[in-house]
C-alpha positions in Angstrom: -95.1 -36.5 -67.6 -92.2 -33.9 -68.2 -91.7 -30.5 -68.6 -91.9 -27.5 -70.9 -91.9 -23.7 -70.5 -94.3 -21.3 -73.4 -94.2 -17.9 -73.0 -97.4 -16.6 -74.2 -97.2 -12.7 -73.7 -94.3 -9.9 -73.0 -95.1 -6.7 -72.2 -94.5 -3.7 -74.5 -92.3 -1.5 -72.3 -90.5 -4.3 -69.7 -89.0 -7.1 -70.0 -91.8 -9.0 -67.8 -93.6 -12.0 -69.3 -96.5 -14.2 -69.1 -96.0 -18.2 -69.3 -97.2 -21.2 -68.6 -94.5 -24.1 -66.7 -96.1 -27.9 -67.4 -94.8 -30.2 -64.8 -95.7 -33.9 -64.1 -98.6 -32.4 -61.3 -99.7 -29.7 -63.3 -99.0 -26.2 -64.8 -97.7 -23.3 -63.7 -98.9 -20.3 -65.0 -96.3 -17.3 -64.6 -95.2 -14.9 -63.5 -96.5 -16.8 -59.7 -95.7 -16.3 -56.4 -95.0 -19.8 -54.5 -95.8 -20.0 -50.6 -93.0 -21.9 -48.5 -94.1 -25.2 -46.7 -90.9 -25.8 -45.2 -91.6 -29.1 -43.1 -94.4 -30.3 -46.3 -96.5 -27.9 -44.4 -97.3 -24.1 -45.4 -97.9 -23.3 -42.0 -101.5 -23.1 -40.4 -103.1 -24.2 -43.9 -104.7 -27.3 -44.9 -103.7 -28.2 -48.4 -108.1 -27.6 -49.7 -107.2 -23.9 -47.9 -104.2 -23.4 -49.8 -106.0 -24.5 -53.1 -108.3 -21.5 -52.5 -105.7 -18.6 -52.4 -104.9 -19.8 -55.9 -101.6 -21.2 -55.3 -99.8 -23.5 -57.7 -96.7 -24.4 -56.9 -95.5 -25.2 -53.2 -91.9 -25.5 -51.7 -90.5 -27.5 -49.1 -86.7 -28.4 -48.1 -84.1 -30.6 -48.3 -81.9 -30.2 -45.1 -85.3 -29.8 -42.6 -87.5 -33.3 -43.9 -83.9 -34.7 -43.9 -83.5 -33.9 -39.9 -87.3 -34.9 -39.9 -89.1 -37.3 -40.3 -86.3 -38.2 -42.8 -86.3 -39.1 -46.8 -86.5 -42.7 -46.4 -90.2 -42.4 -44.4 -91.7 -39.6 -47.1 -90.2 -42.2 -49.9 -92.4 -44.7 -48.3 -95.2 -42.5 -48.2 -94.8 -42.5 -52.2 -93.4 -39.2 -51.8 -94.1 -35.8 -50.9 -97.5 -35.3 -53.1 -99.2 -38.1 -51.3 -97.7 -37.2 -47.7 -98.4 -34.0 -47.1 -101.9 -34.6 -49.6 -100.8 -31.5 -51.9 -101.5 -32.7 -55.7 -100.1 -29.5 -57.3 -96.5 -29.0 -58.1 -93.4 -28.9 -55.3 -90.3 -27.9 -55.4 -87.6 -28.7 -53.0 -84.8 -26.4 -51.6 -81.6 -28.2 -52.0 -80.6 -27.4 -48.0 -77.2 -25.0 -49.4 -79.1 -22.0 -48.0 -78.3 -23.8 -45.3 -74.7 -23.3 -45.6 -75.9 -20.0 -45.0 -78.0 -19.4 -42.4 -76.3 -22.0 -39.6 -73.1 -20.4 -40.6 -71.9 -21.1 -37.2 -72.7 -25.1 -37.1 -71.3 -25.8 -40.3 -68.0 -26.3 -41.9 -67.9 -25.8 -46.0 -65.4 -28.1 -47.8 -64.7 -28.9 -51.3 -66.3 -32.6 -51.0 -69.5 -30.6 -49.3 -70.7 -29.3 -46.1 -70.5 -30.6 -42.9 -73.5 -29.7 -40.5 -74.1 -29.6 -36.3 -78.0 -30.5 -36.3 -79.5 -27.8 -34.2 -82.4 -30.5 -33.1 -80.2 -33.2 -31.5 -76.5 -31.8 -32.0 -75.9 -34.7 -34.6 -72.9 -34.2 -37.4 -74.5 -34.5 -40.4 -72.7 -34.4 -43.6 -74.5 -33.0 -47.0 -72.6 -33.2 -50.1 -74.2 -32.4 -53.6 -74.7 -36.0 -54.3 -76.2 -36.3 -51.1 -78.6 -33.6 -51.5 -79.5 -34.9 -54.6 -80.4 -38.3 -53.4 -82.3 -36.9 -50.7 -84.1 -35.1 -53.4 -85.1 -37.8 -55.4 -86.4 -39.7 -52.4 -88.6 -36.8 -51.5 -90.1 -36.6 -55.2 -90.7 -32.9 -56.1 -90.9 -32.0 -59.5 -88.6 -29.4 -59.2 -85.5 -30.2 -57.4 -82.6 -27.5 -56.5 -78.7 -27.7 -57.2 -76.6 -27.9 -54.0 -74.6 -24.3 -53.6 -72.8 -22.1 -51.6 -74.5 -19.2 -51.0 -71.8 -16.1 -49.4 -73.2 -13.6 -47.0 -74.6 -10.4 -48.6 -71.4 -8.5 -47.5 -69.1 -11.0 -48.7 -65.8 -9.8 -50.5 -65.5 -10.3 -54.0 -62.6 -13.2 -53.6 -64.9 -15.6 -51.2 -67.9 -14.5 -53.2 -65.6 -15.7 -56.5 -64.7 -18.9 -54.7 -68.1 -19.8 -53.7 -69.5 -19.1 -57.3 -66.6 -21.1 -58.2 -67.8 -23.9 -56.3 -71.5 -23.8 -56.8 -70.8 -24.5 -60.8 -68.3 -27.4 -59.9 -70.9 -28.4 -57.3 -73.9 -28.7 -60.0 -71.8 -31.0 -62.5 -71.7 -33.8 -59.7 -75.7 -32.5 -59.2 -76.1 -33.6 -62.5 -74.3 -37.0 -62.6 -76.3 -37.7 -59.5 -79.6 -37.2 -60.9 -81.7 -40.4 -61.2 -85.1 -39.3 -62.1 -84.9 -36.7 -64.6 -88.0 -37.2 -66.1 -89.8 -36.4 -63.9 -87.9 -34.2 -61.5 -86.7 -31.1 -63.1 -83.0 -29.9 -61.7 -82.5 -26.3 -61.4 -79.1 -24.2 -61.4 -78.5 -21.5 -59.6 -76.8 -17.9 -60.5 -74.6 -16.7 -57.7 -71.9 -14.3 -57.9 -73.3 -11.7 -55.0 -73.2 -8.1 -55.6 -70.6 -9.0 -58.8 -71.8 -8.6 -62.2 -69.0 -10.0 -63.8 -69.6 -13.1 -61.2 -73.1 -13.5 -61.9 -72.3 -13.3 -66.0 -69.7 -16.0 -65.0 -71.9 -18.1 -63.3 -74.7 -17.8 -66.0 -72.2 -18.9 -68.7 -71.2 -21.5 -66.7 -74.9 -22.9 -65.9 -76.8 -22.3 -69.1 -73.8 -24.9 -71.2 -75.7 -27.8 -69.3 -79.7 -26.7 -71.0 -81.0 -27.3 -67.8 -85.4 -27.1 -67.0 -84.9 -24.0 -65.3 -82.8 -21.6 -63.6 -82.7 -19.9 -60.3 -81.2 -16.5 -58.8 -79.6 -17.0 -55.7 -77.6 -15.0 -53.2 -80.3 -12.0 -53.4 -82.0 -11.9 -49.8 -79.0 -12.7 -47.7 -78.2 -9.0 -46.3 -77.7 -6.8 -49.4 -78.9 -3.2 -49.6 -82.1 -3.4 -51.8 -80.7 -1.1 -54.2 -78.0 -3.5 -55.1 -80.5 -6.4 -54.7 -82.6 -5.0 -57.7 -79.4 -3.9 -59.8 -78.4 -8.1 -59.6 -81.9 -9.1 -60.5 -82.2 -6.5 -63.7 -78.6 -7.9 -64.9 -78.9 -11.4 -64.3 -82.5 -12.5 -65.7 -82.2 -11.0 -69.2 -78.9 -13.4 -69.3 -81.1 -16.4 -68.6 -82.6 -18.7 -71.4 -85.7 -17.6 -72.5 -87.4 -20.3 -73.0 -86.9 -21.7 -69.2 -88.4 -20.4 -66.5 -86.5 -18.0 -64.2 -86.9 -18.2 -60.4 -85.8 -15.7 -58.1 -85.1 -17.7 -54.4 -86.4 -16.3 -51.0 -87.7 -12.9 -52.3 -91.6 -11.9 -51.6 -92.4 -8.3 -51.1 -95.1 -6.4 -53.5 -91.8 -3.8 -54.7 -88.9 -7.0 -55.1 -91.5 -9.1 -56.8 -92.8 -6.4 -58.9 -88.8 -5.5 -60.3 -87.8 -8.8 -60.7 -90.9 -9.3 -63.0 -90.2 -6.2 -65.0 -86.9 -7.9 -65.4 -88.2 -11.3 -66.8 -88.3 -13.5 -63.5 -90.9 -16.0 -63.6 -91.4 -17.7 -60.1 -90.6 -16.4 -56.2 -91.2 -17.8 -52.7 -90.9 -16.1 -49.6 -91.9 -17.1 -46.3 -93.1 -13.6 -46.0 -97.2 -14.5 -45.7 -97.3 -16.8 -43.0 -94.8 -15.5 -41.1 -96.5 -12.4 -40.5 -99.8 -14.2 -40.5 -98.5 -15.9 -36.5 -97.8 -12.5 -35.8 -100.8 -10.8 -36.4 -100.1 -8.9 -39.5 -101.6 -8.8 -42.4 -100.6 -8.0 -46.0 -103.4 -5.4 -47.7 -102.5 -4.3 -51.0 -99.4 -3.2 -50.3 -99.6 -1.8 -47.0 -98.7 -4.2 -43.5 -101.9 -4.0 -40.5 -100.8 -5.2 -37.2 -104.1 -6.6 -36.1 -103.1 -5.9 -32.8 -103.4 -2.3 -32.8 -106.9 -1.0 -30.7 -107.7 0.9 -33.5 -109.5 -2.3 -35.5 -111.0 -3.4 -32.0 -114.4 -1.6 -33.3 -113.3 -2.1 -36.8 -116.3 -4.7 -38.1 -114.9 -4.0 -42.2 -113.3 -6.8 -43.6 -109.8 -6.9 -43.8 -110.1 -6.7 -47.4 -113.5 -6.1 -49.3 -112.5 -7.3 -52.8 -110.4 -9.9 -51.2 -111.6 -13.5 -52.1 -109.9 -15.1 -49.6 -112.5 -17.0 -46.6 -111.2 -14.6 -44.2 -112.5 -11.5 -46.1 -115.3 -13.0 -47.3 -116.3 -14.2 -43.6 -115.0 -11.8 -40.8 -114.3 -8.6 -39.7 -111.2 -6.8 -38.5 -112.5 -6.5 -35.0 -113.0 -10.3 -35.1 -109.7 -10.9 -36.2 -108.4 -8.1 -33.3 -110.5 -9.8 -30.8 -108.7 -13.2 -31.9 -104.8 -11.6 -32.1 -105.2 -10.4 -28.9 -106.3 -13.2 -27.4 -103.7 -15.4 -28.9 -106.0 -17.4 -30.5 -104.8 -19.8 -32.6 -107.8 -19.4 -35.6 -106.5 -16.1 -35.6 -103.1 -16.7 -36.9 -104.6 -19.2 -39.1 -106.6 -16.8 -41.2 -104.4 -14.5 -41.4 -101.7 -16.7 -43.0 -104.5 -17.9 -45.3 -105.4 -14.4 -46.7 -101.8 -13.3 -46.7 -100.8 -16.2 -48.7 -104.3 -15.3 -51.4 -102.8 -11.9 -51.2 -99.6 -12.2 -52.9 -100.9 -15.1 -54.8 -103.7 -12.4 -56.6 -100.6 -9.8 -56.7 -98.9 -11.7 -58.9 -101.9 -13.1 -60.8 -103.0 -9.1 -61.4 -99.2 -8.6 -62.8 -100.3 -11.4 -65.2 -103.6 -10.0 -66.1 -101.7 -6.5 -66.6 -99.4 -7.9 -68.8 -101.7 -10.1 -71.3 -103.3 -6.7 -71.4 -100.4 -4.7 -71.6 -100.8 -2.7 -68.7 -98.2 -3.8 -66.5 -96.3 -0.2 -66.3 -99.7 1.6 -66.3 -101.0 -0.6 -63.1 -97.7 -1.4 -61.4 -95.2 1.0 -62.5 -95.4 2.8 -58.5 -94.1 -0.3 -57.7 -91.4 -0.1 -60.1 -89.1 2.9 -59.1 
């Protein structure tokens, strides 16, 4: 039980760095890329095929299992781990990206935000303590602060407010906490495009020594430019002895920055996503397996690939399948693009025990 973060290697020339997070269902070992399972499924993927692509560490959310099936049936369950049968680590979104993204069915007040359920039209109010409680019921071992996270474009006085409100928002987080031994509660950095926001909000966060800290804010429309000026500010602010997580980011080039900057952990919906639309992710490059050009294509996708899909069958097959809107298809796929960023971020860590991180991954950096 509990939880502790060792950093075991930094690289010479970055501030990037190898660790290991120990939670109640097992370690982490960092820096690691975490697929999203939104509904306490990664889409497509049984949790044995998910164990293969060497994944650790799964996420699901908050406001979505709240809407369904509901807390109160996954607490019956004994939780998420025994539910969805994943025995590794989970982490749960705290449902203020939420705030976000149904920015036209919600209404954000001080006591919390008020939701229109786009399943059944419902009103459905989710406060911090809420979430929290939702949270606990659910049984992740890392559980996420309630925020407000501002549109990309915001202006620096609703982007101030809402920073404002996210640290006022994590002190009733905290009082609302009942397991924290054995559910880790995260902070999260906004502040937008500011830097004298985010160094507010870090201030703010780190006076409560929290498990771990998050980066939010940073895939909600912002140029990429600005996105990877945030990220190089804000991490080296963080504690370094807790691991850093950078929310809802997943590309080879994002991933690869933030971890020059010291970020430990990412998810990104990224790999299954394209997986149900017939695209897969091959060291570095995007294939739309729907193209004619792989219809006499009988290579595997990837030849030093791992993954079963690789290892199995060819391109052609996998054209043949696309094509025909065949649901195996989108199923291997998903599985190899989840192995592939999984390995891309376990060859960062092999660079960087060997201090070749820049040498091996410095295209990636500029």
């Amino acid at each position: 039980m509990g939880f502790s973060f060792q950093t075991h290697k930094k690289c010479s020339q970055t501030q990037a760095r190898v660790g290991v997070w120990h939670t109640p269902h097992g370690l982490v070992e960092t820096p690691r890329f975490m697929p999203v399972g939104t509904l306490a499924t990664v889409k497509g993927l049984t949790p044995d095929q998910l164990q293969t692509t060497g994944a650790q560490m799964i996420l699901a959310n908050t406001y979505h299992l709240h809407l369904q099936p509901g807390e109160t049936l996954i607490e019956k369950a004994g939780g998420l781990h025994p539910f969805m049968g994943w025995k590794g680590p989970i982490l749960t979104d705290s449902g203020g990206f939420q705030v976000f993204s149904l920015s036209e069915l919600r209404q954000i007040r001080e006591i919390g935000v008020t939701f229109r359920s786009p399943r059944d039209g419902r009103i459905i109010e989710l406060t911090p303590e809420r979430s929290i409680q939702i949270q606990n019921a659910l049984g992740a071992d890392v559980i996420m602060a309630f925020d407000e996270c501002p549109p990309g474009q915001a202006d620096y006085a609703t982007v101030k407010a809402a920073t404002e409100r996210t640290y006022r928002w994590l002190e009733r987080c905290i009082n609302a906490h009942q397991r924290p031994q054995d559910q880790a509660l995260f902070g999260i950095v906004q502040g937008g495009i500011y830097p004298e926001l985010r160094q507010s909000a870090v201030n703010g966060l780190i006076e409560f020594d929290l498990p771990g800290y998050a980066i939010g804010g940073v895939s909600v429309g912002e140029d990429p430019a600005l996105v990877r000026e945030i990220v190089q500010f804000t991490a080296p602010l963080l504690p370094p002895n807790k691991p850093r997580y950078l929310m809802g980011v997943g590309t080879y080039r994002e991933m690869a920055m933030a971890i020059a900057s010291g970020v430990d952990l990412f998810d990104c919906v990224i790999p299954t996503r394209f997986g149900r639309h017939g695209t897969a992710l091959i060291r570095g490059e995007r294939k739309n397996l729907k193209n004619a050009q792989f219809k006499e294509d009988f290579t595997p996708l990837d030849p030093e690939c791992p993954c079963y899909t690789c290892q199995t069958f060819t391109r052609a097959y996998l054209n043949h399948l696309v094509r025909s809107q065949e649901m195996l298809g989108y199923i291997l796929l998903s599985l190899h693009n989840v192995t592939e960023l999984v390995r891309f971020t376990q060859r960062i860590r092999e660079a960087i025990i060997g201090d070749r991180f820049v040498e091996e991954f410095g295209h990636w950096l500029s």
